[in-house]
N, C-alpha and C positions, 0 to 999 in steps of 0.2 A: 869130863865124865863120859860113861857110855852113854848115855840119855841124850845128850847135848844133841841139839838140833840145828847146823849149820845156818837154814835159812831163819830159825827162829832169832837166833843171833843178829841174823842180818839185820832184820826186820825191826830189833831191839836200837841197834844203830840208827835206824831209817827215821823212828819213831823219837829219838834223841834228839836229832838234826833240823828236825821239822819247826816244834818251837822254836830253836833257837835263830830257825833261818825267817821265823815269820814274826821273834820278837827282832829281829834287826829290820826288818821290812817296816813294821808301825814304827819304831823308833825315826828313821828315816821318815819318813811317810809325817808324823807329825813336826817332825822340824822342819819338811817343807811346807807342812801349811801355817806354823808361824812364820815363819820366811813371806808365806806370800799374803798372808793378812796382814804384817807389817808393812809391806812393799804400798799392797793396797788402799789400805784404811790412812796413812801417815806420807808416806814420800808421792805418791801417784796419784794422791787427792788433794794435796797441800796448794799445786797453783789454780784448783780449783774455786779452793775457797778463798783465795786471794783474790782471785777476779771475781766472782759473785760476789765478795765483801764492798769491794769497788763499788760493784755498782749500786748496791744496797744503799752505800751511806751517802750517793753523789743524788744529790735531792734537783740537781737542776741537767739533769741532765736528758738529750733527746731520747738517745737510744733506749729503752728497756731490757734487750739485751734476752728475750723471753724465749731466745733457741739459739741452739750451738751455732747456727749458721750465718747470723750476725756477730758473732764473737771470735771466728776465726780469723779473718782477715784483721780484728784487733788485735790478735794472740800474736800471729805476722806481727805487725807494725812496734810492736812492744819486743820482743825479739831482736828484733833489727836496729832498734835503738838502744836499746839498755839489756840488751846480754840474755839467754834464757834463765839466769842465774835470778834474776830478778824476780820471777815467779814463786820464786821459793823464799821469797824476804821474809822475818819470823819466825820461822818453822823452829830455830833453836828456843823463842821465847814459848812457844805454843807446848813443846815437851817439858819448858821449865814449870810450865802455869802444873803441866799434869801431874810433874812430881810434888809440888803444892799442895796440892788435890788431895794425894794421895799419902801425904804425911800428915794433913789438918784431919783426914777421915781416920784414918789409923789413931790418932792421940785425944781426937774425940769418943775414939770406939774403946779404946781403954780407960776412961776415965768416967765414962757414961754406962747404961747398960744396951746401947743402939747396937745391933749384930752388924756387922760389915757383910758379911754373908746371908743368904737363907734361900730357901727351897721353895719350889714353886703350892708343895704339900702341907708350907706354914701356917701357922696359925696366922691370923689376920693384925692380932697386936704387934706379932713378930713384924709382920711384915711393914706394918704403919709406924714402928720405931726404927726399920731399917730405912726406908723415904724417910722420917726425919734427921737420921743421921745424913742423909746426900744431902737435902735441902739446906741444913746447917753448914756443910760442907761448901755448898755454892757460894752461899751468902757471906760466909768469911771470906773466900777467896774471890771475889766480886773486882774489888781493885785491881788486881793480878789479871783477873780476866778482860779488863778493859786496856790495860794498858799492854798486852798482847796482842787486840785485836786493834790498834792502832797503827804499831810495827807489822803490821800485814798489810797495812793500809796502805800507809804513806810510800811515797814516792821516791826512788834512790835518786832522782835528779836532783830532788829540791832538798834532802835531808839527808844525812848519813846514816848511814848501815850501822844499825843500836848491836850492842856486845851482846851476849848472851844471856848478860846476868841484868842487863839493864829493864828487865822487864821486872826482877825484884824491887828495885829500886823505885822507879817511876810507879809501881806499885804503894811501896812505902811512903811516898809522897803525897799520893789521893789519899793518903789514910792519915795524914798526919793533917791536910784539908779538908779535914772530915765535917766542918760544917763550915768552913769558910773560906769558898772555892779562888784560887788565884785569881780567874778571870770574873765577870757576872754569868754566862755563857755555859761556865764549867758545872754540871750539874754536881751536888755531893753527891759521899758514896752510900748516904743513905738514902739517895733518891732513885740510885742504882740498883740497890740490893732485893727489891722485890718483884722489879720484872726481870732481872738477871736469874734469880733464884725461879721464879715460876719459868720460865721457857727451858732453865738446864733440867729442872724436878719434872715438867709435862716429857720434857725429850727422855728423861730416863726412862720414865713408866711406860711410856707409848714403846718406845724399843726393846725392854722387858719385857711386854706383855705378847709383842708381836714375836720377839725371838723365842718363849714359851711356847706360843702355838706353834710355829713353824719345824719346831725341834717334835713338839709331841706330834705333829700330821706325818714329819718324815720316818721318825723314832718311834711309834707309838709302843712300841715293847717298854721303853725308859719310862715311862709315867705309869705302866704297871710296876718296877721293879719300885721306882719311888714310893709310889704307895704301899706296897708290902713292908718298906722298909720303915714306913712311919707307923705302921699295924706293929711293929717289931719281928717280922717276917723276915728269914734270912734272906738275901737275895740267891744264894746257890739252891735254897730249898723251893724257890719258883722259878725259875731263871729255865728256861728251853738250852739248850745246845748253844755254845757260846759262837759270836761271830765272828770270822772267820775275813769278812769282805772289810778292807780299807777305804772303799767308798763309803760301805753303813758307816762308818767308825768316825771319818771326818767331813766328809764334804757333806751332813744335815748341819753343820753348826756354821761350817761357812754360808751357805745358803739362809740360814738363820741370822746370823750378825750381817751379811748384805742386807736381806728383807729391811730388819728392823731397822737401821740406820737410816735407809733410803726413805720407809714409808715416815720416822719421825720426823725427816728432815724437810717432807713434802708438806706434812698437816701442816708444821710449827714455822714454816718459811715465813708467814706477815710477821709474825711476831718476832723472829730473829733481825727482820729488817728492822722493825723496831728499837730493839734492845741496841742492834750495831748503833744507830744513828746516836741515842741515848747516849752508849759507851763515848761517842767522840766530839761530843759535843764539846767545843772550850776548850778543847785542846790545840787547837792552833796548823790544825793536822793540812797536809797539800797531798792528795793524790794523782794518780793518773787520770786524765781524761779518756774513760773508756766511748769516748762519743770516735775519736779517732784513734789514739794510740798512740799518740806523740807531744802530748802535751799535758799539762798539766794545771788541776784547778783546786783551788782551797775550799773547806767546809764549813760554812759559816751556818749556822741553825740558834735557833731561840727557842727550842722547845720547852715548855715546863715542868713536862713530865709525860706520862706515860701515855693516858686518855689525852695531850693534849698533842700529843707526836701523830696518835693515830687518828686525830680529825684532821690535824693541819696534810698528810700524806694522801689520805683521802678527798679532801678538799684543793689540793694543787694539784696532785698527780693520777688523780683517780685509783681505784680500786685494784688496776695493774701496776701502781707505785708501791703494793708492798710486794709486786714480785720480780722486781728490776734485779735482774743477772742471774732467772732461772734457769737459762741456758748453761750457764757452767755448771750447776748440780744435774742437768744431764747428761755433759760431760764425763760428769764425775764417776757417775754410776753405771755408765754405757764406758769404762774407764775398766771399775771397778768387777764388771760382769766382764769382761774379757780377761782381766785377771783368773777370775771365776772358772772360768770355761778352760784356760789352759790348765788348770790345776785339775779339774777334771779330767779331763785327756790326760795327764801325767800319772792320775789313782789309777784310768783304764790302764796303763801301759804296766803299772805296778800290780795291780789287780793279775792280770794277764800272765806276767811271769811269775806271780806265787801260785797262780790255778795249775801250771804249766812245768814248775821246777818238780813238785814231789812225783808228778810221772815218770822225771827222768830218772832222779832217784833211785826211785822203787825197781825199773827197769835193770839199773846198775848194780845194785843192789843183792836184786834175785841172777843176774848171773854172776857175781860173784859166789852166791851162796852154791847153784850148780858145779860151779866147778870146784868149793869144796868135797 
């Protein structure tokens, strides 16, 4: 038509292109940060917890292990002997325990009225039937969890490399010794299930409660939208001008799942040493002697439970025996935050060329519409 306006055309194109060049950018943009929360949280943190579990459950041991800088030249010496591969023993049982997890919480959440999900703007029933659904969740899978955290333990010298699926099994074993343990030694697994269940239930709420705040100080637009939306307030009817930046969008939640992770695993450290010890007790288990890194010693313990683990640990090893091998959870997370940091620099460099692509556009754009 006469009317038609070349550069309005253009312009029409320009305005096309733009979402769709900035939904391939977030699309991209978050599958690298599952990529790198995967990398991070599971394969980059695994021989951490392997050697902190070490030295958690090695009651007789000299070293404490209370900074990275006594644990490298162990890290060395374990290497050179048994392969870097050995660092990672477990780790197929540790994702079977989680799909465990994650199928007991699912078939309990359909069959009960516990929510599997809820918002930080819930009601408080909501949210005390959702902590009941975890805690039920822990406590089924209690078995599973011990006999995973064994196969992380033990030694590829003295024992062989468990299948994948052996950690179901060895599970279904404690449970079918459910009050009358193979060894004397062997604690039941109903002797298990209530400090297993309290340290996994404290570790959720504490990283919950910290990854809420951390989201709302970096986010704080999200906890208005939330609230509007629990008023029944649309969110486009208060909603400001949509964001636009791939750092707002992702890197508050990675920041947030580091936080929380880091600060539960700091509070809840005695008591994890605890619980490990508990887990391995009477099991007959041989680990590495992280005193050197070449040898190897068995776990012999008599504890009788819970308050009787944490005088006896207190009483032999003093009050730095519940924090033998914190040196690798600083590892872990001095690990974890370098992860961090490159993903960052990677949103700047993305950030940059979306800020940077619609100028050129625009540019190409309006002289194409000229020389219509």
């Amino acid at each position: 038509m006469e009317g038609d306006d070349p550069q309005q055309d253009a312009s029409s194109k320009k305005d096309a292109k733009l979402p769709r060049n900035q939904e391939h950018i977030q699309r991209f943009a978050g599958f690298g940060v599952g990529i790198a929360s995967l990398f991070a949280e599971n394969l980059l943190s695994h021989p951490c917890i392997v050697l902190r579990r070490q030295c958690q459950v090695n009651h007789n041991s000299r070293w404490y292990h209370l900074t990275p800088f006594t644990l490298i030249p162990i890290v060395i010496q374990i290497q050179t002997h048994q392969g870097i591969a050995s660092l990672w023993k477990g780790i197929g049982g540790t994702f079977v325990v989680r799909g465990i997890n994650l199928v007991t919480e699912t078939v309990i959440s359909e069959f009960t009225m516990f929510p599997r999900e809820v918002q930080r703007y819930n009601t408080l029933k909501t949210h005390g039937s959702h902590i009941a659904l975890k805690a039920l969740t822990f406590a089924l899978t209690t078995p599973f969890a011990a006999a995973s955290l064994v196969e992380t333990v033990q030694s590829d010298i003295a024992s062989e490399r468990p299948g994948m699926l052996d950690v179901i099994k060895e599970g279904l074993c404690r449970i079918a010794r459910w009050g009358t343990p193979q060894t004397t030694r062997l604690l039941p697994v109903y002797a298990l299930i209530v400090p297993t269940t309290l340290h996994s239930t404290l570790h959720y709420i504490i990283s919950q409660t910290v990854q809420h705040l951390v989201v709302g100080k970096l986010r704080p637009e999200e906890d208005y939208y939330r609230a509007t939306q629990v008023q029944g307030i649309s969110r486009a009817e208060n909603s400001p001008t949509k964001r636009q930046s791939i750092h707002a969008t992702y890197l508050p939640d990675l920041i947030a799942v580091f936080s929380s992770h880091m600060i539960a695993d700091m509070l809840l450290y005695p008591l994890e040493t605890v619980v490990s010890r508990l887990h391995l007790q009477g099991t007959r288990t041989i680990i590495d002697n992280l005193d050197y890194g070449y040898e190897v010693v068995p776990i012999n313990t008599s504890y009788e439970g819970l308050l009787d683990c944490v005088h006896n640990i207190f009483r032999e090893e003093g009050l730095l025996g519940f924090y033998k091998g914190f040196g690798a959870l600083i590892i872990q997370y001095a690990l974890h935050a370098s992860i961090l940091r490159i993903t960052k620099l990677v949103f700047d460099q993305l950030a940059e060329s979306y800020r940077t692509q619609p100028a050129v556009t625009l540019d190409r754009d309006h002289d194409d519409g000229l020389q219509l």
